[in-house]
C-alpha positions in Angstrom: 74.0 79.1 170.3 73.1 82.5 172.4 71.5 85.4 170.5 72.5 88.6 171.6 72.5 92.5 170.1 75.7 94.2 169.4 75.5 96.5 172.1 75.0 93.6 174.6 78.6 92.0 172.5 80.4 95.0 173.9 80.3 93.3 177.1 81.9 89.9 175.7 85.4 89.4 176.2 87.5 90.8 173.3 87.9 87.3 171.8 84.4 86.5 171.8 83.0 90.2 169.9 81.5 90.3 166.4 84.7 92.2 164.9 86.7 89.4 166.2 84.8 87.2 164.3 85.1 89.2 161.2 89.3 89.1 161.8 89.2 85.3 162.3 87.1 84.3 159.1 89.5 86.7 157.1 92.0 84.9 158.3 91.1 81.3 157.4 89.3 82.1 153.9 92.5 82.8 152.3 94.2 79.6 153.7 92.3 78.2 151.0 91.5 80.0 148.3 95.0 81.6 148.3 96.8 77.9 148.4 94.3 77.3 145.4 95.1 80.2 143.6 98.9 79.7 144.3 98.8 75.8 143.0 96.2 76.8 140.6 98.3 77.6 136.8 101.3 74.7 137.5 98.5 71.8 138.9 96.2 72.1 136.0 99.3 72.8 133.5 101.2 69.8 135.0 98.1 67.3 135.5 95.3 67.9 133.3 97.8 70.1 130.5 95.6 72.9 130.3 95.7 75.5 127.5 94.3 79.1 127.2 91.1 78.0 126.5 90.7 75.3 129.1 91.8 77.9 132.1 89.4 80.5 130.5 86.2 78.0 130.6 87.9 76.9 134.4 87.4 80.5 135.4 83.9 80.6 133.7 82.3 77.9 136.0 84.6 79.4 139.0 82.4 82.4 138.8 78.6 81.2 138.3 78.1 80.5 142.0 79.5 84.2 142.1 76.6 84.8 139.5 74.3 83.4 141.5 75.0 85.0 144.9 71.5 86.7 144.9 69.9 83.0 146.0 71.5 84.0 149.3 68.3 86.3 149.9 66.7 83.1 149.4 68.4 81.5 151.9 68.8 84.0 155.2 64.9 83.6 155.4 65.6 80.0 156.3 69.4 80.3 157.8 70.9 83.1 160.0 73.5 85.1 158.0 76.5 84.3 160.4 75.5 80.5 160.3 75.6 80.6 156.3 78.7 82.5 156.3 80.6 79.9 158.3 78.7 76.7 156.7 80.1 78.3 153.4 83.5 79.1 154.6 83.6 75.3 155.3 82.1 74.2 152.1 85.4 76.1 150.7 87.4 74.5 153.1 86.6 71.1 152.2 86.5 71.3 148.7 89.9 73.2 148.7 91.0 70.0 150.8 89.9 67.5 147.8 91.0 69.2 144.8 93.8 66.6 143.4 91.6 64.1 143.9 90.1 64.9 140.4 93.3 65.4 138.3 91.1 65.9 134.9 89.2 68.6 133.1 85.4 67.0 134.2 86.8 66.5 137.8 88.7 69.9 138.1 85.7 71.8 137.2 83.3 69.9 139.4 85.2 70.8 142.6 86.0 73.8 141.4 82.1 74.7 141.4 81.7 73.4 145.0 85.1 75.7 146.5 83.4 78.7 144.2 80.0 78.1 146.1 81.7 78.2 149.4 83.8 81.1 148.7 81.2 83.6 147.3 78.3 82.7 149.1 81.1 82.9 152.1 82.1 86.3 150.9 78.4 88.0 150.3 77.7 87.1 153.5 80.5 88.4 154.8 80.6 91.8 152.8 76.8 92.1 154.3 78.0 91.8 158.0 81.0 94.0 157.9 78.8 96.7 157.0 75.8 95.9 159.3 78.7 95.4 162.1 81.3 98.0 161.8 79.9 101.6 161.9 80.6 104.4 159.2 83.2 106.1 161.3 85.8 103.3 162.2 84.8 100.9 158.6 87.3 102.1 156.3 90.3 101.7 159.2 88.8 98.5 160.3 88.6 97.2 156.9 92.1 98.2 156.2 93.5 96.0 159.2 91.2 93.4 157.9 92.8 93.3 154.5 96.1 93.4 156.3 94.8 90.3 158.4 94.0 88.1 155.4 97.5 89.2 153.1 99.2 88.0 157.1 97.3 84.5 156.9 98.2 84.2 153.3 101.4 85.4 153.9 102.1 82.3 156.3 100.2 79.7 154.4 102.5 80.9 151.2 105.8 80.9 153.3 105.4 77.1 154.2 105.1 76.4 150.4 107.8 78.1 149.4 109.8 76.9 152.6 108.5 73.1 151.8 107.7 72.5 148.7 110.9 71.5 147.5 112.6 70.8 150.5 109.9 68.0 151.2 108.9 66.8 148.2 105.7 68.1 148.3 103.0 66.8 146.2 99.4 68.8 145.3 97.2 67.1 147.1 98.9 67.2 150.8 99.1 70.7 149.9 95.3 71.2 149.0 94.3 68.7 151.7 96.1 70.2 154.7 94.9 74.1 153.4 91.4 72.7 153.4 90.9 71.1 156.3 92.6 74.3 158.2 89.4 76.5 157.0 87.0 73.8 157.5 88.1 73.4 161.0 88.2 77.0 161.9 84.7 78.0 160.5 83.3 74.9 162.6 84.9 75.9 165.3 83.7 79.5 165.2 80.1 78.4 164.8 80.2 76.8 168.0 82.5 79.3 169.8 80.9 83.2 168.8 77.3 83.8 169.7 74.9 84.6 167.2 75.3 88.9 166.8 71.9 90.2 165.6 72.4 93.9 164.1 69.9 96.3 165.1 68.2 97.2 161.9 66.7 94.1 160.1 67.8 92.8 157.1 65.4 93.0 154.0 64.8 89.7 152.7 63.9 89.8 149.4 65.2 91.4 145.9 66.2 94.7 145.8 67.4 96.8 143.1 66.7 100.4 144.0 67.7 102.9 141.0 69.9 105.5 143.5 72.3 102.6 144.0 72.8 102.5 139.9 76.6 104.1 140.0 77.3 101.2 142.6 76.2 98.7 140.5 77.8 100.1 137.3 81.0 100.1 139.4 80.4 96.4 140.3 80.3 95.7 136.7 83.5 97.0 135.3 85.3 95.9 138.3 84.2 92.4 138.2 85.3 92.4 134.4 88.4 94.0 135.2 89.4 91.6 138.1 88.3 88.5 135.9 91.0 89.7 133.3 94.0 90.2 135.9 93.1 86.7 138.0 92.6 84.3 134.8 95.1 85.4 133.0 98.1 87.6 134.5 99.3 84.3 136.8 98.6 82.4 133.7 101.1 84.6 131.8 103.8 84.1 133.9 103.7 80.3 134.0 103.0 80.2 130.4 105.0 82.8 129.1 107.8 82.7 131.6 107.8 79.0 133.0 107.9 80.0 136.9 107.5 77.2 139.1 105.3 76.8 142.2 107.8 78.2 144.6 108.9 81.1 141.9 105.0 82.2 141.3 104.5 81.7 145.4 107.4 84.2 146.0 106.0 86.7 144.2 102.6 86.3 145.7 105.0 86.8 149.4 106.1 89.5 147.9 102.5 91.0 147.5 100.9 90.2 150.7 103.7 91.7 152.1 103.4 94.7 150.7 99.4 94.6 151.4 99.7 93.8 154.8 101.3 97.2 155.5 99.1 98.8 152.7 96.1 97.5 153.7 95.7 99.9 156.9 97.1 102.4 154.8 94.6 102.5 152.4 91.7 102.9 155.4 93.2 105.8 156.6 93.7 107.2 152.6 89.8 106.5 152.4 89.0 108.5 155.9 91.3 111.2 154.7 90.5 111.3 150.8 87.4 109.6 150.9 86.3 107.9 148.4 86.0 109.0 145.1 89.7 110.2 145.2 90.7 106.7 146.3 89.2 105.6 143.9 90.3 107.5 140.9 93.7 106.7 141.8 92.8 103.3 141.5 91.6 103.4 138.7 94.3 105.4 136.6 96.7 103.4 137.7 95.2 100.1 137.0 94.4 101.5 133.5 98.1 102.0 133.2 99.2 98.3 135.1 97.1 96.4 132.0 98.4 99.0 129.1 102.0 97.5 130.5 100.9 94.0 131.0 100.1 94.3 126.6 103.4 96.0 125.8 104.9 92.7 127.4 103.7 90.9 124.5 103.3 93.7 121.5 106.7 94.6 122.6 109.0 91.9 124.2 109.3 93.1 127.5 110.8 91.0 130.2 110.0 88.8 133.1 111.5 91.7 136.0 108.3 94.4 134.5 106.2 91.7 134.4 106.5 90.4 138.2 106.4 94.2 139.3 103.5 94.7 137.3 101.9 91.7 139.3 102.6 92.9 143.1 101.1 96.3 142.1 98.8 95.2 140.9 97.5 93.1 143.3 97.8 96.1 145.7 96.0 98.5 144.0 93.1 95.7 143.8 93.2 96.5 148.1 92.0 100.1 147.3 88.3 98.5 146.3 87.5 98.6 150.0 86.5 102.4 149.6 83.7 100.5 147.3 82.3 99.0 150.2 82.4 102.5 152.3 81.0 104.0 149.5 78.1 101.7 149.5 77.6 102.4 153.1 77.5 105.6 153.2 74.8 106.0 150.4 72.9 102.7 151.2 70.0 102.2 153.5 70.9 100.2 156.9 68.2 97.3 156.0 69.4 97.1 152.3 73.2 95.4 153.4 72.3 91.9 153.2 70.2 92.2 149.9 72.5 94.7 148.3 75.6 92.5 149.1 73.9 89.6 147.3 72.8 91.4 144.6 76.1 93.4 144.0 77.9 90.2 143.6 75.8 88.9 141.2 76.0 92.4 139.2 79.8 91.9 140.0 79.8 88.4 138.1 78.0 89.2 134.9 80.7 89.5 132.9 82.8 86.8 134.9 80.3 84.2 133.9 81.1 84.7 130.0 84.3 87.1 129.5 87.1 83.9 130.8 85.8 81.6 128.6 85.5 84.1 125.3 89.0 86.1 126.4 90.7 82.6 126.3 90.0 81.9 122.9 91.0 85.2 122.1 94.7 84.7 124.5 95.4 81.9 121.9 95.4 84.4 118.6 96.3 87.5 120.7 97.1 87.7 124.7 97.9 91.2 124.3 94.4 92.2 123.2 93.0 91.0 126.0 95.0 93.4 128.2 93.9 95.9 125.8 90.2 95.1 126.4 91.1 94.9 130.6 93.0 98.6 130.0 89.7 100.1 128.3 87.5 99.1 131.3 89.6 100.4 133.7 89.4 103.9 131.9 85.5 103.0 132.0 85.5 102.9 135.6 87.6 105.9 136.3 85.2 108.4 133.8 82.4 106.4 136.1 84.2 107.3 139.7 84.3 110.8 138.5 80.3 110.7 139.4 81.1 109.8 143.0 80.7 112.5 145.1 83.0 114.1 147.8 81.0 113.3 150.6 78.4 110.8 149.6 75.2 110.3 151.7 71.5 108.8 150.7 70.4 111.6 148.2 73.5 112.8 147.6 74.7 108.8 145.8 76.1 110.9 143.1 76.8 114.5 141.5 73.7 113.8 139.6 71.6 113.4 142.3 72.9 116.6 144.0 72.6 119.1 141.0 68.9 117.1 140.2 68.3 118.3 144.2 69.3 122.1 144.0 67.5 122.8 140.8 64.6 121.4 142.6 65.3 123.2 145.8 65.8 126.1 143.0 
C-alpha cells in the first residue's frame, strides 16, 4: 500500500482521494449498524423476550468498547490510523453479519461487544481523520454532505427492508448476514484500493487531556448521556408501548434519513453561517423540549402520531452535533486530533457505560422519569454552549478564556 501526503492525493483521480475515502466508509458503516439498530427492539423482543431491564444492561455492554476508545492511542503506535479504521469497520461488518446466530441473552450480548468494538473504534478513528483531512474552511459543508451520504446509504439499506421483509418472508438473520458482509466487503476493499494518506502534522501518540479543551469534554459528557437516553429507549417505546412492527419502526427511520439527507448539508452551511455556538444552542433547546414531550406521552396519554414526530426530529436535531466536531477544530491543536478523538469518546461514554443499565430499572416503575432526567441534561448542555464563543480559536476555547485574556492584557 503506497504512502503519500495529502497534497501529493490532489493529484489522484477523484475516486482514489482521502475525502473519497471518508464518503465511502460513511456510506458502508451504516449498512450495519443502521440494519442493527432497525432489527434491534422486535429481534431481541421476539427471540430472547427482552424487558426494560434486559435492553438497558444490552445498551450498557454496547457502549464499554465506546468507553474504552482511548486504547486506540495504544494502538496507532503499532497500526496506521486509516488501516485500524477499516480493520474496525470490518470487525462491525462481520459481527453485524452473525448476530441471529446467538438468539439468547449471553449470545446477544457477546456479539453485541464485538459489532460495538468495530463501530467505535471505527468511528474514533474516523472522527480523528476528518479533521486532520478536511481543512477548517470547507469541514462544516463537507461534514454536512457526509451526514447526508450515510442517512442516503441507510436510506437504501432501510427501503429493501421495508420493500422485503414481508413480501419475502424475511427472517433476521439473512437480514443481519447480508448487511454484514456488505460493510465487511467494502472496508476490505478500500484497504487495498486507497493509498495510505499521511496528514502533515503528526499525530500525538499518547494520552492527552489538556485543561483548555475542558468545555469540549463537558459537552461530550452530557451529550453522550443524552443520546444514550433517546437510542435505548425512544425505539424501545414505540415497540413496547405502541407494538410497531419491523416494517412500521423501518418507515419511520425512511422517514428520518430522508429528512437528514437534505438536512445534513443544511446544517454545514447553518454552522459556516451561525457558527457554532448558535447551532448549537438551537440544538439544544429544542432537544430539551423533544424529551419534555417524549414524558408527557406517558404522564399524559399522548398518542402514537406525537410520538413518531417526536422520533424523526429528533433524530435530526442529533445531525446538528457536527458543529461539535468544528468546534473542536477550531480550538484544538493540529497534532492533538487523533488523541483527542480517542479521548473524547471515552469522555462521551462515561455515562453510557452505567446510565442504560440503571435507567432500565427505573423504565419499569416510571418511563417517563427517564425522559425527565434526558430533558434536564439537555438544559445542562444548552447553559454549557452558552460558554462557547462566537468565533472560537486556541485561546479563545471559551468566553472565560477571553475575559481571563483582556484583564491580563489589562
Amino acid at each position: 500500500m503506497r504512502t503519500m501526503s495529502l497534497s501529493e492525493a490532489r493529484a489522484l483521480p477523484v475516486w482514489r482521494r482521502p475525502v473519497t475515502l471518508l464518503f465511502v466508509t460513511a456510506a458502508a458503516m451504516p449498512v450495519s449498524f443502521a440494519t442493527w439498530s432497525a432489527l434491534l427492539n422486535n429481534f431481541v423482543i421476539e427471540v430472547a423476550d427482552f424487558d426494560g431491564s434486559d435492553i438497558g444492561w444490552l445498551h450498557t455492554v454496547r457502549e464499554i468498547p465506546g468507553f474504552l476508545a482511548i486504547g486506540v492511542i495504544a494502538l496507532i503506535r503499532m497500526i496506521r490510523e486509516q488501516v485500524l479504521g477499516l480493520l474496525s469497520l470490518a470487525l462491525l461488518g462481520v459481527a453485524t453479519a452473525l448476530t441471529a446466530w446467538f438468539p439468547t441473552l449471553g449470545g446477544i450480548l457477546t456479539i453485541t461487544m464485538l459489532s460495538s468494538i468495530g463501530f467505535h473504534y471505527y468511528e474514533t478513528v474516523n472522527q480523528s481523520l476528518q479533521l486532520q483531512w478536511l481543512d477548517k474552511a470547507r469541514a462544516p459543508q463537507v461534514l454536512g454532505w457526509i451526514l447526508a451520504t450515510g442517512s442516503a446509504a441507510t436510506l437504501v439499506a432501510y427501503g429493501l427492508i421495508v420493500a422485503t421483509w414481508k413480501t419475502f418472508g424475511l427472517d433476521y438473520n439473512t437480514v443481519y448476514m447480508t448487511a454484514g458482509l456488505v460493510t465487511a466487503a467494502i472496508a476490505l476493499i478500500s484497504l487495498v484500493w486507497f493509498p495510505q494518506f499521511e496528514s502533515p502534522t503528526p499525530q500525538v501518540k499518547k494520552f492527552v487531556l489538556r485543561r483548555r479543551y475542558w468545555l469540549y469534554y463537558v459537552l461530550q459528557f452530557l451529550a453522550g448521556a443524552r443520546r444514550q437516553i433517546f437510542v435505548v429507549f425512544a425505539g424501545f417505546m414505540m415497540v413496547e408501548r405502541f407494538g410497531f412492527d419491523v416494517h412500521q419502526v423501518t418507515s419511520l427511520f425512511l422517514i428520518t434519513l430522508v429528512a437528514n439527507m437534505i438536512a445534513g448539508p443544511l446544517f454545514g452551511r447553518a454552522v459556516g453561517k451561525y457558527g457554532e455556538r448558535n447551532v448549537l444552542l438551537f440544538e439544544y433547546a429544542g432537544l430539551a423540549i423533544i424529551f419534555f414531550l417524549y414524558g408527557g406521552i406517558y404522564m399524559f396519554g399522548w398518542g402514537v402520531v406525537l410520538a413518531a414526530t417526536l422520533y424523526v426530529v429528533d433524530n435530526i436535531f442529533f445531525g446538528l452535533a457536527l458543529a461539535l466536531k468544528t468546534y473542536f477544530q477550531k480550538i484544538g491543536d493540529p497534532a492533538d486530533m487523533a488523541p483527542t478523538a480517542a479521548v473524547a469518546f471515552t469522555i462521551n461514554h462515561i455515562a453510557a457505560v452505567f446510565l442504560p443499565a440503571l435507567l432500565g430499572y427505573v423504565w419499569l416503575s416510571s418511563p417517563a422519569l427517564v425522559f425527565v432526567l434526558a430533558t434536564a441534561i439537555a438544559m445542562a448542555s444548552l447553559l454549557m454552549a452558552l460558554l462557547i464563543p462566537r468565533h472560537p480559536a486556541p485561546g479563545n476555547e471559551t468566553v472565560l478564556a477571553r475575559r481571563r485574556n483582556s484583564q491580563a492584557a489589562g
